[in-house]
MIPAPA-792293 format. One record per residue (C-alpha): residue number from 1; residue in three letters; chain; z, y, x. Coordinates in nm, 2 decimals, padded with zeros to 4 digits. Layout:
<pts>
PT   nr  rest  kette      c3      c2      c1
PT  NUM   ALA      A       Z       Y       X
...
</pts>
This chain:
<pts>
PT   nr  rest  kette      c3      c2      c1
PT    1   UNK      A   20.57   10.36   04.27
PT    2   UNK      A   20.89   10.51   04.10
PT    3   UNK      A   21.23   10.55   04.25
PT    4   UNK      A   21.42   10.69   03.95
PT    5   UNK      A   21.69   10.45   04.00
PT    6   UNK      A   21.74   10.51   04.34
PT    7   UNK      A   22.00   10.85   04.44
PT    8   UNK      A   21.91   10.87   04.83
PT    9   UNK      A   21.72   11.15   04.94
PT   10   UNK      A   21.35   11.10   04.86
PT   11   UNK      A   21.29   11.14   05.31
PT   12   UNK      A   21.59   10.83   05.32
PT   13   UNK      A   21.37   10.62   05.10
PT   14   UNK      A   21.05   10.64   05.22
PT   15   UNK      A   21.13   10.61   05.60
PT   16   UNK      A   21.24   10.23   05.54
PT   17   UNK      A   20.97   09.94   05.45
PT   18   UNK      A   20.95   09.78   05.06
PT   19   UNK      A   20.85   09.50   05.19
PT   20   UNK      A   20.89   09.27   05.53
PT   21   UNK      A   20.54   09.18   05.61
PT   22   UNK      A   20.31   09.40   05.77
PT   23   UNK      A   20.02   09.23   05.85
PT   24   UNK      A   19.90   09.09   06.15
PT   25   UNK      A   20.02   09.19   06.46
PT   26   UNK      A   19.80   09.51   06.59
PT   27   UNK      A   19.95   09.46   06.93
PT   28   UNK      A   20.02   09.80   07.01
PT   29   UNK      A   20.16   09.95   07.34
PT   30   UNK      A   20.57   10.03   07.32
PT   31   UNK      A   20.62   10.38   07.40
PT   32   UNK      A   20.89   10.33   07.67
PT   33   UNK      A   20.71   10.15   07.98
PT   34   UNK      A   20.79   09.84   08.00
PT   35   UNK      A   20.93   09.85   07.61
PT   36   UNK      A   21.27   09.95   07.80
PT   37   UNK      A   21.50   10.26   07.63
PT   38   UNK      A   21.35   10.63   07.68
PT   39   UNK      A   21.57   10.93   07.74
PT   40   UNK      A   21.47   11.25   07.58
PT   41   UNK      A   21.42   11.35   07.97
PT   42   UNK      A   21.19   11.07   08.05
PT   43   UNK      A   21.02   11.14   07.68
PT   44   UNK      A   20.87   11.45   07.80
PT   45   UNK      A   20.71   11.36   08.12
PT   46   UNK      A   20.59   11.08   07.92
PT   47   UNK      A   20.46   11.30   07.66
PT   48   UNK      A   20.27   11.52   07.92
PT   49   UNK      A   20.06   11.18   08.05
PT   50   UNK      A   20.01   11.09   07.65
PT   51   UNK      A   19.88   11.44   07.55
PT   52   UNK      A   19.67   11.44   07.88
PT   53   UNK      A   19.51   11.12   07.78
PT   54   UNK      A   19.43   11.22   07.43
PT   55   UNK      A   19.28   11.56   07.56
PT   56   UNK      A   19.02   11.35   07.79
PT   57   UNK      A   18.92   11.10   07.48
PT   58   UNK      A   18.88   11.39   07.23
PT   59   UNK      A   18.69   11.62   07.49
PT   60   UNK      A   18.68   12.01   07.56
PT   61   UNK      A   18.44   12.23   07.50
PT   62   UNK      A   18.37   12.57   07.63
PT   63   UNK      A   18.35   12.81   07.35
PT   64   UNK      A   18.14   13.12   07.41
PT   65   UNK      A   18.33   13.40   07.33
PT   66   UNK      A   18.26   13.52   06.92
PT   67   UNK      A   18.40   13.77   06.74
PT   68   UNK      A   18.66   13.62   06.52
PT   69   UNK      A   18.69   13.85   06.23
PT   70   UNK      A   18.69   13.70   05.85
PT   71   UNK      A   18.46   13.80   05.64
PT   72   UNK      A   18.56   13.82   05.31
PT   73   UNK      A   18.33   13.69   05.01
PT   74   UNK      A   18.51   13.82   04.69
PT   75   UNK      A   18.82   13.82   04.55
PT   76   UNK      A   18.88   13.63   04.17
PT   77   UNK      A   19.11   13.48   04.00
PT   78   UNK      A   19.21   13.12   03.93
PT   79   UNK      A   19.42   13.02   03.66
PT   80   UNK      A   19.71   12.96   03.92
PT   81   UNK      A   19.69   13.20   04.15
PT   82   UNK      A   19.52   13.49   04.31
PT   83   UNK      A   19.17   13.37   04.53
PT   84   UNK      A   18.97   13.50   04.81
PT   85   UNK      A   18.69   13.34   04.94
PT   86   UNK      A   18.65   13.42   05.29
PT   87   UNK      A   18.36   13.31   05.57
PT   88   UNK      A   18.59   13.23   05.89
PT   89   UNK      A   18.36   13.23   06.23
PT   90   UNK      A   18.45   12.87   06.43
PT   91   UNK      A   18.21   12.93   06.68
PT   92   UNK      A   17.95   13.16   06.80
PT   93   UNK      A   17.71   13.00   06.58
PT   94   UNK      A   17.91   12.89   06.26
PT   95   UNK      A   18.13   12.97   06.04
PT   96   UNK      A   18.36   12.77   05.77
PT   97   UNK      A   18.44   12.92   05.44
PT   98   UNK      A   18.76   12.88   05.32
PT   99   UNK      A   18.94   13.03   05.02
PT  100   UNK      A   19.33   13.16   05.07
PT  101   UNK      A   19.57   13.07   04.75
PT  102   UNK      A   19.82   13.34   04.69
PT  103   UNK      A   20.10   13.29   04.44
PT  104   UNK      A   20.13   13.53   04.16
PT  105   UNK      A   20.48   13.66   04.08
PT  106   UNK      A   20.60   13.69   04.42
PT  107   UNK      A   20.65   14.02   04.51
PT  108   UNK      A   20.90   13.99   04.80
PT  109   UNK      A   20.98   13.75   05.09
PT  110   UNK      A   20.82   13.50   05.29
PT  111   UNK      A   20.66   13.24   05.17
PT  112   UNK      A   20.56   12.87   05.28
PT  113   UNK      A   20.24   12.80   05.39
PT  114   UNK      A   19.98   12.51   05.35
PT  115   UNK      A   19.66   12.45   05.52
PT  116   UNK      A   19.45   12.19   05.33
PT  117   UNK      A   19.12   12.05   05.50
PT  118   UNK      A   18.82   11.88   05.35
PT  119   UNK      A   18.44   11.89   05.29
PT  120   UNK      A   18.45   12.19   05.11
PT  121   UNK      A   18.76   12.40   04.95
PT  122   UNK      A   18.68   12.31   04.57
PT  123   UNK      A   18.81   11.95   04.54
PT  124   UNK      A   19.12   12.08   04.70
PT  125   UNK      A   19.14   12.41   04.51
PT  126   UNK      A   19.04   12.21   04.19
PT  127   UNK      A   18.76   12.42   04.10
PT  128   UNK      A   18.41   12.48   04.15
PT  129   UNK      A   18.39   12.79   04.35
PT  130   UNK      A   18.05   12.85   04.21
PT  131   UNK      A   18.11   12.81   03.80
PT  132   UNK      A   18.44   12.77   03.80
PT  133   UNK      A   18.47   12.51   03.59
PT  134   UNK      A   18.82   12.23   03.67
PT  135   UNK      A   18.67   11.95   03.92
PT  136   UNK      A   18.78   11.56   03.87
PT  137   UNK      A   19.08   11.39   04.02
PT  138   UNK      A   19.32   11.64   03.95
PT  139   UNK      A   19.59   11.45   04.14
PT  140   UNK      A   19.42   11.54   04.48
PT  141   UNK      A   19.41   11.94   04.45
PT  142   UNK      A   19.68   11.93   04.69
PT  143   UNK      A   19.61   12.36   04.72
PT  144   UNK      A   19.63   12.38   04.30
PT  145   UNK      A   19.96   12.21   04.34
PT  146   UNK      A   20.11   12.37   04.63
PT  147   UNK      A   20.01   12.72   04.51
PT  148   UNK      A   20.22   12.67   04.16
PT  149   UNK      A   20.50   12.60   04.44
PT  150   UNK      A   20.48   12.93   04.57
PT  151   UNK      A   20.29   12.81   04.91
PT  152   UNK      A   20.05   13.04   05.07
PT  153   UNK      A   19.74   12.81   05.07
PT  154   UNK      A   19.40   12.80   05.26
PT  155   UNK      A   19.16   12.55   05.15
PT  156   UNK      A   18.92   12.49   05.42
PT  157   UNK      A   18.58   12.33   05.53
PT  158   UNK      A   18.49   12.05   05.76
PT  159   UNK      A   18.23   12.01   05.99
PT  160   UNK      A   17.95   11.93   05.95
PT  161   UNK      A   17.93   12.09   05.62
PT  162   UNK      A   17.96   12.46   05.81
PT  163   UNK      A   17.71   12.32   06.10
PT  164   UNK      A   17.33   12.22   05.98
PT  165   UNK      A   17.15   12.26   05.71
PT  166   UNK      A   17.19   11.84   05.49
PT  167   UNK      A   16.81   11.75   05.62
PT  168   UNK      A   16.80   11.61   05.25
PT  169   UNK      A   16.61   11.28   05.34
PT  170   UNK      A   16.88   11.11   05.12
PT  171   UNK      A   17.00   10.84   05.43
PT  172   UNK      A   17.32   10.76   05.43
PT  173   UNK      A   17.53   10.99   05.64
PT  174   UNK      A   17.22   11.16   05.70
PT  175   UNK      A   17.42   11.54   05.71
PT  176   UNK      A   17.68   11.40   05.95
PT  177   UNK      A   17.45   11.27   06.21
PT  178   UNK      A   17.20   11.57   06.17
PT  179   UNK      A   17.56   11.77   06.30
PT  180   UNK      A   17.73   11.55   06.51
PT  181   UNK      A   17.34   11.57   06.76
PT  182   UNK      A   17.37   11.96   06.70
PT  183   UNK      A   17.74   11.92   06.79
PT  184   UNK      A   17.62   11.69   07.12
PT  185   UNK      A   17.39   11.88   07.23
PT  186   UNK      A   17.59   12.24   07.26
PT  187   UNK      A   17.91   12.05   07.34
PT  188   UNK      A   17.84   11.77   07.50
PT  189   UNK      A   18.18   11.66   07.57
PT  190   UNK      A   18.35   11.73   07.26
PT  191   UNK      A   18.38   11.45   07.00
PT  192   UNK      A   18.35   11.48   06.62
PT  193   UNK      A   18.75   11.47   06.63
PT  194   UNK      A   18.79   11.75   06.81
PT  195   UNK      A   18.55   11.99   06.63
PT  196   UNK      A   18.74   11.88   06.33
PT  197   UNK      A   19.04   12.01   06.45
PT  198   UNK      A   18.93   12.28   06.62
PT  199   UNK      A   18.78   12.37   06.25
PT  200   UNK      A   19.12   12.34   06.12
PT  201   UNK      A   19.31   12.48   06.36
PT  202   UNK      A   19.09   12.77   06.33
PT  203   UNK      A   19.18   12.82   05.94
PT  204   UNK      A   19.58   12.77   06.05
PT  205   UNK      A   19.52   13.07   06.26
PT  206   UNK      A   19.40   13.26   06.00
PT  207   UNK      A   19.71   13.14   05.75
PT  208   UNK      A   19.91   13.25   06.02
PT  209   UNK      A   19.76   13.58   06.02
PT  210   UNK      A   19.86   13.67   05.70
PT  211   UNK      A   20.16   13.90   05.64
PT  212   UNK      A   20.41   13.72   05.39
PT  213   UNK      A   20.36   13.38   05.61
PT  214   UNK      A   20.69   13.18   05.67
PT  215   UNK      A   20.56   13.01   06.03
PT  216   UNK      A   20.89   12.80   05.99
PT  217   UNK      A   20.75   12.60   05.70
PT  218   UNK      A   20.38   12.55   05.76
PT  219   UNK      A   20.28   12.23   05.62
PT  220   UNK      A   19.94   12.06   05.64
PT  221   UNK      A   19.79   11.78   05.40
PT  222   UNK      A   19.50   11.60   05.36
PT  223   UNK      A   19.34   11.35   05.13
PT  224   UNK      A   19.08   11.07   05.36
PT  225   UNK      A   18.88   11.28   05.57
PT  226   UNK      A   19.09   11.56   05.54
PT  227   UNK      A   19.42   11.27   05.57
PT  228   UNK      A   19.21   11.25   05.94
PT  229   UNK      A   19.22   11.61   05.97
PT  230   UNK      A   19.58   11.63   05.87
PT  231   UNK      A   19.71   11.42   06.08
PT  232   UNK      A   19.52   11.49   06.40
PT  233   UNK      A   19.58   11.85   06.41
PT  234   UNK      A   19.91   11.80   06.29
PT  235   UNK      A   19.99   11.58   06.56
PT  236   UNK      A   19.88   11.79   06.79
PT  237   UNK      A   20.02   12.15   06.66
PT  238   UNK      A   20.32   12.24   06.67
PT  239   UNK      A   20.28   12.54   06.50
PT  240   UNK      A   20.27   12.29   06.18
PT  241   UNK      A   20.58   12.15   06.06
PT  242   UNK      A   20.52   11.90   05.81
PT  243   UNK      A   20.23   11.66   05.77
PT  244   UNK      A   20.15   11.53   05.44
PT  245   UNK      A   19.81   11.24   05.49
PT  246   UNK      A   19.68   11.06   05.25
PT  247   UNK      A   19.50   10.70   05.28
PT  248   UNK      A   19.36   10.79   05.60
PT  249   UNK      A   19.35   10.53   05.77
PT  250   UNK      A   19.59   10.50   06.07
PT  251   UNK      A   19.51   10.21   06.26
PT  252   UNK      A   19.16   10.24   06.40
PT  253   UNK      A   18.98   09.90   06.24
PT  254   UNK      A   19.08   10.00   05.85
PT  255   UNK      A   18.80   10.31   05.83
PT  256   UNK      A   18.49   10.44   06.07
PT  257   UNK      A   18.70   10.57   06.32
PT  258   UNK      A   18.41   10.46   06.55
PT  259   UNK      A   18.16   10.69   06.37
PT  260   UNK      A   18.01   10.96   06.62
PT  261   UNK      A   18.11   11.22   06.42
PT  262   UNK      A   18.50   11.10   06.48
PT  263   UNK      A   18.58   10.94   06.83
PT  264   UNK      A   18.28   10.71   06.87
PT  265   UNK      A   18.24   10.38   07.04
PT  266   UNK      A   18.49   10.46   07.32
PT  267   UNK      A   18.72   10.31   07.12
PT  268   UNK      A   18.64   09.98   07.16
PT  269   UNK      A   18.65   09.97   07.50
PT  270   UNK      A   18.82   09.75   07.68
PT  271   UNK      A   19.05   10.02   07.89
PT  272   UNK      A   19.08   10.26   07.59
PT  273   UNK      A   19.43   10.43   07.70
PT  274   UNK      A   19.54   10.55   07.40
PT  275   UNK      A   19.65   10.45   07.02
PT  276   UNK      A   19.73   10.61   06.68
PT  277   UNK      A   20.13   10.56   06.73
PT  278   UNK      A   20.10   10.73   07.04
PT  279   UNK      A   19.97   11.02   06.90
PT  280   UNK      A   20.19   11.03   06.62
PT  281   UNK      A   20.52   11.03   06.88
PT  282   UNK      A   20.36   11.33   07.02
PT  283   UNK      A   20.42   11.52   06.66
PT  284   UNK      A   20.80   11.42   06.69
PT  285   UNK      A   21.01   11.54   06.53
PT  286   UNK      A   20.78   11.71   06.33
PT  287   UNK      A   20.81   11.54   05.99
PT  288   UNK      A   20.49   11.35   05.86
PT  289   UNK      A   20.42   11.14   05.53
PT  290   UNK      A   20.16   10.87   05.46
PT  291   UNK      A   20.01   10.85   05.13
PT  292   UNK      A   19.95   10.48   05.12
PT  293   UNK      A   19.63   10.28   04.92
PT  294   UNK      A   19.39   10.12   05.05
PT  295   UNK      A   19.30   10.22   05.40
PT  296   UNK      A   19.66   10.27   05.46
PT  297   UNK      A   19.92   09.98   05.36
PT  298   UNK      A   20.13   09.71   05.49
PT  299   UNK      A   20.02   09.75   05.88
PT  300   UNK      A   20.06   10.13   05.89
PT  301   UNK      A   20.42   10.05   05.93
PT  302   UNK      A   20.37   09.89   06.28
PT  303   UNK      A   20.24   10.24   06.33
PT  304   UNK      A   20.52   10.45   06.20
PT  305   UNK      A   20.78   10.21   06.33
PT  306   UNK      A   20.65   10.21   06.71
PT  307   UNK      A   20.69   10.59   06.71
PT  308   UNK      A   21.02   10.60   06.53
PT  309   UNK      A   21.22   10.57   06.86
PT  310   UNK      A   21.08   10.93   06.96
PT  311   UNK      A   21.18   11.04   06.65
PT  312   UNK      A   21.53   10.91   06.71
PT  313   UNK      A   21.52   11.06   07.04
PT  314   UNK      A   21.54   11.42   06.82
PT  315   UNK      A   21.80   11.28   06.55
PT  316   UNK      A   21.48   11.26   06.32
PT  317   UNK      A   21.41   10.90   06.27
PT  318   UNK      A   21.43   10.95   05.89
PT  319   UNK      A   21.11   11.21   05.91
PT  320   UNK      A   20.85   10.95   05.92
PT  321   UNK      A   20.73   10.77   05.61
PT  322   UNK      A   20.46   10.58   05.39
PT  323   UNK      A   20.49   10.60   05.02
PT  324   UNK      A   20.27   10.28   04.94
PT  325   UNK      A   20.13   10.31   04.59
PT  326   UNK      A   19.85   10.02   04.65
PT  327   UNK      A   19.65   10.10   04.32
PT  328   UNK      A   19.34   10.27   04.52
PT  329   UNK      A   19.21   10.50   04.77
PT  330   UNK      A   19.31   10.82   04.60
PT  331   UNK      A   19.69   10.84   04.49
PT  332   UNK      A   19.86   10.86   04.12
PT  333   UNK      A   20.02   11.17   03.97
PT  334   UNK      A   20.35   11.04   04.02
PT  335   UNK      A   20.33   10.96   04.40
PT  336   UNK      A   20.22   11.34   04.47
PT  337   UNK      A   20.53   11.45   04.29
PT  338   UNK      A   20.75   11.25   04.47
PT  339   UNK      A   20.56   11.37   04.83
PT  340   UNK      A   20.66   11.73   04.72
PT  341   UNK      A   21.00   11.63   04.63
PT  342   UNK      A   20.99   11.53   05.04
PT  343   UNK      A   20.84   11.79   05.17
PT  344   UNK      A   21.11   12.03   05.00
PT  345   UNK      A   21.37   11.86   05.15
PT  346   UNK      A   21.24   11.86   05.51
PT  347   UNK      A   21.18   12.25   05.45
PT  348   UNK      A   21.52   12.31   05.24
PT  349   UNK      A   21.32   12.41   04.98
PT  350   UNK      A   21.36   12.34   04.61
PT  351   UNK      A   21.07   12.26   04.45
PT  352   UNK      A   21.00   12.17   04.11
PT  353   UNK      A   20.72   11.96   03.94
PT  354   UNK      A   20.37   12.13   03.98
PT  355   UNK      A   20.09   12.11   03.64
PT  356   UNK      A   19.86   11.82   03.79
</pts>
């Protein structure tokens, strides 16, 4: 999807539909009750009552107390940067390594940071961390790209990858069950979602922690799983201030959202309070950015479009967006430049092309 022609800022065009039809209606919920207009006043009561809601679906835990202090692996280089692998405690009993991306050549400043969640850190990164040879699908190694544009970059893990042992009986999904029971049965009322962004909220603290950090330009971005990961803790962080997720699927039928290592089957209960726009308003007016393929398309928009008028509320209705490629689940070299061409304007940064 190329926009050469087109002079607007890169945010201006992707805020506003290619194409008319969306899909079939997903009959979501207005924001305002009763679909009437919403002061900015009556927005933040309501926003108490929505983040209340999606605090009882996602679950709490009580966390033992642990000692929180990284360990750190080794330190190495990649061709693009400077690396250290670190182990990063997330609870009493595990831990997620992660591996911080540090610019070379910038001696002075802050810089911009970028937390980046998936399985592991080596897609993301681009390498394997064990023989470092390059891995595949160079176009997702979102934290090789934002390094070579001076970001400040920790690459994390996801449960369930830092929970159990894979039982290696080859089942399908066989890893994430075998951690989402452990999960259950020492947290019995926290959901797959909500370790997940415990997990990453856990590796923003320790971006946060580092000294050159910019904490006005933190940005976080995800590819699928990580897209999840992206856009729930996004959503629900405001120490992030951009959100960059791609092909995660928004509305809750286009992936497993059901899975019991996400929210489970409460979602398709009758009385289920809450939906995907909803938590998206909460972000506003943090900007955010969909990376549109296959689980995200045409009816994403109903999503973006219903939050928009909390956006507006801010003077920010431009900062939500889908950049619809449609070619596949993971997206093309020239859709990730043109993401970083928006994410430097929403941070006033200029940023060139990156080597994918």
């Amino acid at each position: 999807m190329k926009h050469d022609s087109d002079a607007r800022p890169v945010s201006n065009r992707l805020s506003t539909p290619p194409y008319a039809d969306f899909g079939a209606d997903e009959g979501l919920a207005p924001i305002a009750p009763a679909g009437g207009a919403l002061s900015l006043g009556q927005w933040e009561g309501l926003r108490e009552q929505l983040r209340s809601q999606w605090d009882q679906v996602l679950g709490h835990a009580d966390l033992a107390p642990f000692d929180r202090a990284p360990q750190v692996l080794r330190r190495f280089n990649l061709p693009e940067c400077d690396a250290t692998e670190v182990l990063l405690p997330t609870t009493a009993t595990s831990s997620q390594k992660i591996l911080l991306m540090t610019p070379r050549g910038k001696t002075a400043g802050t810089l911009p940071g970028a937390v980046i969640p998936f399985y592991n850190p080596d897609l993301m990164a681009g390498y394997d961390l064990e023989t470092g040879d390059p891995k595949d699908a160079p176009a997702v190694h979102f934290g090789r790209h934002l390094v070579q544009l001076g970001f400040l970059v920790v690459c994390g893990q996801a449960f369930p990858y830092n929970t159990v042992e894979d039982p290696g009986t080859g089942a399908s999904f066989a890893h994430w069950h075998a951690a989402t029971d452990k999960l259950h049965e020492q947290y019995p009322e926290w959901t797959g979602m909500a370790r997940l962004v415990h997990d990453t909220r856990v590796a923003l603290d320790f971006l946060l922690d580092q000294p050159r950090i910019d904490p006005d330009r933190i940005l976080i971005m995800g590819h699928s799983l990580g897209g999840k990961m992206a856009f729930y803790a996004g959503c629900l962080d405001a120490r992030i201030k951009a959100i960059i997720a791609s092909d995660f699927g928004i509305a809750f039928p286009s992936t497993n959202w059901d899975a019991p290592w996400y929210l489970g089957q409460q979602i398709h209960e009758p009385d289920f309070p809450v939906a995907h726009h909803q938590l998206l308003a909460l972000a506003a007016p943090t900007p955010l950015l969909i990376l549109a393929g296959d689980c995200d398309g045409p009816r994403s928009w109903q999503y973006i479009n219903a939050a928009r008028s909390v956006y507006q509320l801010h003077g920010r209705g431009d900062a939500l967006g889908i950049l619809d490629h449609a070619t596949g689940h993971r997206p093309p070299v020239d859709v990730v430049q043109t993401a970083y061409q928006w994410l430097g304007e929403q941070f006033g940064l200029t940023l060139g092309a990156c080597r994918i």
